[in-house]
TORPA-82222 format. One record per atom (N, C-alpha, C): residue in three letters; atom name; x, y, z. Coordinates in Angstrom, 3 decimals. Each point is the difference from the previous one (the first is absolute). Example, Ala and Ser with C-alpha at 12.3 -4.5 7.8 and 13.67 -1.06 7.14 Angstrom:
<lomars>
- ALA, N, 13.190, -5.690, 7.800
- ALA, CA, -0.890, 1.190, 0.000
- ALA, C, 0.900, 1.200, 0.000
- SER, N, -0.350, 1.050, -0.720
- SER, CA, 0.820, 1.190, 0.060
- SER, C, -0.770, 1.090, 0.730
</lomars>
This chain:
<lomars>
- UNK, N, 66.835, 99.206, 181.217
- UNK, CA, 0.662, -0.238, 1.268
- UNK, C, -0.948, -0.787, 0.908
- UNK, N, 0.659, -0.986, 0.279
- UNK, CA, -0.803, -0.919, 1.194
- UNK, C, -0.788, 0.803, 1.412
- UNK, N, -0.930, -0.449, 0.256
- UNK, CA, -0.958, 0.904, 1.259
- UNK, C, 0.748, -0.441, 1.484
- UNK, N, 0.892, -0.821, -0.064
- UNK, CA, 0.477, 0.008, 0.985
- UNK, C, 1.613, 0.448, 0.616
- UNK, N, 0.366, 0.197, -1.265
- UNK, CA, 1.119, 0.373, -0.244
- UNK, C, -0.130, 1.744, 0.078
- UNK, N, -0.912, 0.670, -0.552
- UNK, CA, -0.631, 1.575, -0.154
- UNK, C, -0.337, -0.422, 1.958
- UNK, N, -0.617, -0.032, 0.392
- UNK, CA, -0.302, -0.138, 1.549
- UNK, C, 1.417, -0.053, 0.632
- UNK, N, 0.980, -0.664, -0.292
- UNK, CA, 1.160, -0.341, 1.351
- UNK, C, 0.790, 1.740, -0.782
- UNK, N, 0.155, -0.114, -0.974
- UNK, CA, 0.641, 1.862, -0.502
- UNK, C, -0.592, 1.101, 0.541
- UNK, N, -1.261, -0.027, 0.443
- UNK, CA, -0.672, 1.000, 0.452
- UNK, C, 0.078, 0.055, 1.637
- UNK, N, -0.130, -1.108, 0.461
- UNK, CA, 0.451, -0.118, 1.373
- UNK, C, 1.439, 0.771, 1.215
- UNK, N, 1.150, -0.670, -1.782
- UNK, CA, 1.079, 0.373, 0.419
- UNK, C, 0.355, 1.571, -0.052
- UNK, N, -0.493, 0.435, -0.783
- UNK, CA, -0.402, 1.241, -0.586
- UNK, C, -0.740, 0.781, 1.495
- UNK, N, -1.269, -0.328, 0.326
- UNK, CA, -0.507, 0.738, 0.871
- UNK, C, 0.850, -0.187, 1.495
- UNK, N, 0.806, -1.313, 0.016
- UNK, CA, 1.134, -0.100, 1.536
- UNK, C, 0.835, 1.121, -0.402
- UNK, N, 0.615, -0.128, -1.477
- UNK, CA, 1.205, 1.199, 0.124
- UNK, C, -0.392, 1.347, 0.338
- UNK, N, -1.146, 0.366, -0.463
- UNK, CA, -0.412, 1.627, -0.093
- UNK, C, -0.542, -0.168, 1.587
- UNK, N, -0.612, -0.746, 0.450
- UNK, CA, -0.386, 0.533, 1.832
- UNK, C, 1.290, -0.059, 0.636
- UNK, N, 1.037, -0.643, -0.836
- UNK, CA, 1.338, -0.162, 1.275
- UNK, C, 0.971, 1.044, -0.548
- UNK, N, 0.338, 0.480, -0.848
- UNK, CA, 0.730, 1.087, -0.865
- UNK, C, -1.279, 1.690, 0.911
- UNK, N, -0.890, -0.067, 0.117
- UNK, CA, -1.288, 0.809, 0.626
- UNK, C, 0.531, 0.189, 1.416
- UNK, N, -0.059, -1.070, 0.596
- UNK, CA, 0.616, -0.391, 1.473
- UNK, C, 1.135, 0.664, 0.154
- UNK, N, 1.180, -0.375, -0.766
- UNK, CA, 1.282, 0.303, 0.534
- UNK, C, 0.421, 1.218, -0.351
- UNK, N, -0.578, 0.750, -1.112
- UNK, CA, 0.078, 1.135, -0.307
- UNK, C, -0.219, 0.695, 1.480
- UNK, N, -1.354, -0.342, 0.209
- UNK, CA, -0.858, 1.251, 1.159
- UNK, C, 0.964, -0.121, 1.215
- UNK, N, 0.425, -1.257, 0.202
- UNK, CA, 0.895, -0.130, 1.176
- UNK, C, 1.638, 0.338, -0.010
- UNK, N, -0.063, 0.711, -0.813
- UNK, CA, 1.430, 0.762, -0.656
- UNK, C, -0.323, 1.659, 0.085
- UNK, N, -1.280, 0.162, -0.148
- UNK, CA, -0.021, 1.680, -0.370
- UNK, C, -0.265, 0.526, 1.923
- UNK, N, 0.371, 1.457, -0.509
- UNK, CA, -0.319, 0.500, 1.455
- UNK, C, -1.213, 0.349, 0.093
- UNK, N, -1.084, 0.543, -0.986
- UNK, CA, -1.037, 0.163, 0.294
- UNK, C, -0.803, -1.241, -0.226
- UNK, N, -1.059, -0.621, 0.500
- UNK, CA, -0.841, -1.054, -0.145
- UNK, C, -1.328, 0.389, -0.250
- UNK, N, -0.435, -0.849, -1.409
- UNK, CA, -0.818, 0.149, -0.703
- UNK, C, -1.134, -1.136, 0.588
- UNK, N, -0.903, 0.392, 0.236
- UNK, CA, -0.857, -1.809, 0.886
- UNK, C, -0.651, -0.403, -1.116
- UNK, N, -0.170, 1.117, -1.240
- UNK, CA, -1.005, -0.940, -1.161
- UNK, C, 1.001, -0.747, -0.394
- UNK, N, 1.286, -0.246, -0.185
- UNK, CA, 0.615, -0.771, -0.819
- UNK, C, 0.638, -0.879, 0.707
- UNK, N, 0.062, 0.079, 1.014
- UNK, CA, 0.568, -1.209, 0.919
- UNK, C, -1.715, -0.683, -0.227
- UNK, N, -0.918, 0.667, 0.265
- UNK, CA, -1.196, -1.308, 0.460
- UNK, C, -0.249, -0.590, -1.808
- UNK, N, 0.336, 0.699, -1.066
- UNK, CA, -0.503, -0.800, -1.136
- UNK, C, 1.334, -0.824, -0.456
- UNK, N, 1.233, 0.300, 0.575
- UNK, CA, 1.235, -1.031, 0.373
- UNK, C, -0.635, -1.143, 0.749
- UNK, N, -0.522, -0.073, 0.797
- UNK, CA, -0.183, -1.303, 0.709
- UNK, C, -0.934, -0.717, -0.879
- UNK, N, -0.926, 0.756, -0.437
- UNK, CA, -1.401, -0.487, -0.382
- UNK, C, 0.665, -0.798, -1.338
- UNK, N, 0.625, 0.860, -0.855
- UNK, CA, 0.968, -1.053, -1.186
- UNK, C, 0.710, -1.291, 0.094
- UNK, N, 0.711, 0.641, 1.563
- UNK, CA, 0.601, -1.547, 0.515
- UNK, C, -1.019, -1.023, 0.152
- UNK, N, -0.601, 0.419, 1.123
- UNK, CA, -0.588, -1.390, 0.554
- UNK, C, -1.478, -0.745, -1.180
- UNK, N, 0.051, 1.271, -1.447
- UNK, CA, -0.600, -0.785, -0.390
- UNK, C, 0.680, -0.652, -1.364
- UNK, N, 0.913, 0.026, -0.184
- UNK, CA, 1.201, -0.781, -0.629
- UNK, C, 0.131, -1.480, 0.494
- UNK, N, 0.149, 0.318, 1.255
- UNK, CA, 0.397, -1.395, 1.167
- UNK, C, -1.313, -1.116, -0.365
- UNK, N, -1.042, 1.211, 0.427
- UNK, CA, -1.580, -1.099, -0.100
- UNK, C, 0.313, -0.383, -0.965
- UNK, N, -0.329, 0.416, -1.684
- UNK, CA, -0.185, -0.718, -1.415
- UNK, C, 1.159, -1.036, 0.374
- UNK, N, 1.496, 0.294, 0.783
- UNK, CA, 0.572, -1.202, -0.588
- UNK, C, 0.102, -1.046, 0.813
- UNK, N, -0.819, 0.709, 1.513
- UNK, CA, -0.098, -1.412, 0.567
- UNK, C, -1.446, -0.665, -0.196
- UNK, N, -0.795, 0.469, -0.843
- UNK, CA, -1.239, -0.884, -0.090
- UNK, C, 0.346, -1.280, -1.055
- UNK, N, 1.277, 0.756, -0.660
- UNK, CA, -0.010, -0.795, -1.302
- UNK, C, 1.362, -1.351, 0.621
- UNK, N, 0.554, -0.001, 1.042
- UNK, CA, 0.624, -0.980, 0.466
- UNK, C, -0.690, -1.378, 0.641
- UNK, N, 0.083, -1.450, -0.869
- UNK, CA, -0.951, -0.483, 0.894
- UNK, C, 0.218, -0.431, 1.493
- UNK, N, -0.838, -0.573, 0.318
- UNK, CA, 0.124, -0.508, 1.134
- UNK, C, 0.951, -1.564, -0.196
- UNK, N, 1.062, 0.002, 1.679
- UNK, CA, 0.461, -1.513, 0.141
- UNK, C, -0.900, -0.924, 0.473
- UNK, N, -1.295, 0.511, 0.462
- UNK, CA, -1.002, -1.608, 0.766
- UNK, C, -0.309, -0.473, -1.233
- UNK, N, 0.293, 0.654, -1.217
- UNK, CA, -0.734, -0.811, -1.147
- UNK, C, 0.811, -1.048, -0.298
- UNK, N, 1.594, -0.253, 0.122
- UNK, CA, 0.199, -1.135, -0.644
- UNK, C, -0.318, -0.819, 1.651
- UNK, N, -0.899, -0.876, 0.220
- UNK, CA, 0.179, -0.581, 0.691
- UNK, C, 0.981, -1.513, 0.010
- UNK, N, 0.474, 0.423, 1.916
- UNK, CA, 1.516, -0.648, 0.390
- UNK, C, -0.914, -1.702, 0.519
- UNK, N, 0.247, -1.052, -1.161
- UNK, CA, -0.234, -1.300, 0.922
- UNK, C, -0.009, -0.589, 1.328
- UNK, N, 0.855, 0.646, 1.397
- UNK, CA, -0.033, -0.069, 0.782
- UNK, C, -1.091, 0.620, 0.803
- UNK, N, -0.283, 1.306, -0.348
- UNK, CA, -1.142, 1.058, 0.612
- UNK, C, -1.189, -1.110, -0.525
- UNK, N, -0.527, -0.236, -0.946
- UNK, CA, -0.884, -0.889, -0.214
- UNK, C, -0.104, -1.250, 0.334
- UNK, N, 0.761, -0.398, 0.606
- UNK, CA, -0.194, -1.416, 0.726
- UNK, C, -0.088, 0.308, 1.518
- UNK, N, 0.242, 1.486, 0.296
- UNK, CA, -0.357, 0.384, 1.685
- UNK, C, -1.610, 0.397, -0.163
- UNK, N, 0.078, 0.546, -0.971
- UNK, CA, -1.576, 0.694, 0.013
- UNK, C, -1.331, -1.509, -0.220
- UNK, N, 0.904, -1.246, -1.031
- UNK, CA, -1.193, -0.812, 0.150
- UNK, C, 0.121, -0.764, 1.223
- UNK, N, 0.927, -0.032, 1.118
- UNK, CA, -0.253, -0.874, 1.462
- UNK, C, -0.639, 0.959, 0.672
- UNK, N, -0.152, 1.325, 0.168
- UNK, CA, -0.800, 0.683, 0.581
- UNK, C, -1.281, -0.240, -0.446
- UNK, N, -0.175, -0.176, -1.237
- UNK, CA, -1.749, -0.356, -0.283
- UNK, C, -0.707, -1.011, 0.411
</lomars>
């Protein structure tokens, strides 16, 4: 299995279980704080792996932005 392909499954994987974590706790009457805080901690680190792995848009650079940036020089 490809290493990047194993990375975006695991991601999605750790969003579902912090948000399935989340909505559970916010459904029950008693509230559990370890599992809401290792709910978030799954989420937001789901989000990170898959937003590190999104690239950036300044990379394709736009011909116009570069012809402002060389009259400023």
């Amino acid at each position: 299995m490809d290493k990047t392909k194993l990375k975006r499954i695991f991601s999605i994987v750790l969003i579902l279980a912090g948000a399935i974590l989340l909505i559970l706790e916010l459904a029950s009457p008693a509230k559990n704080y370890y599992l809401q805080a290792i709910g978030i901690v799954c989420l937001m680190t789901g989000l990170f792996i898959v937003n590190t792995s999104v690239s950036s848009k300044s990379e394709e650079i736009d011909p116009a932005l570069s012809k402002v940036s060389e009259e400023e020089e």
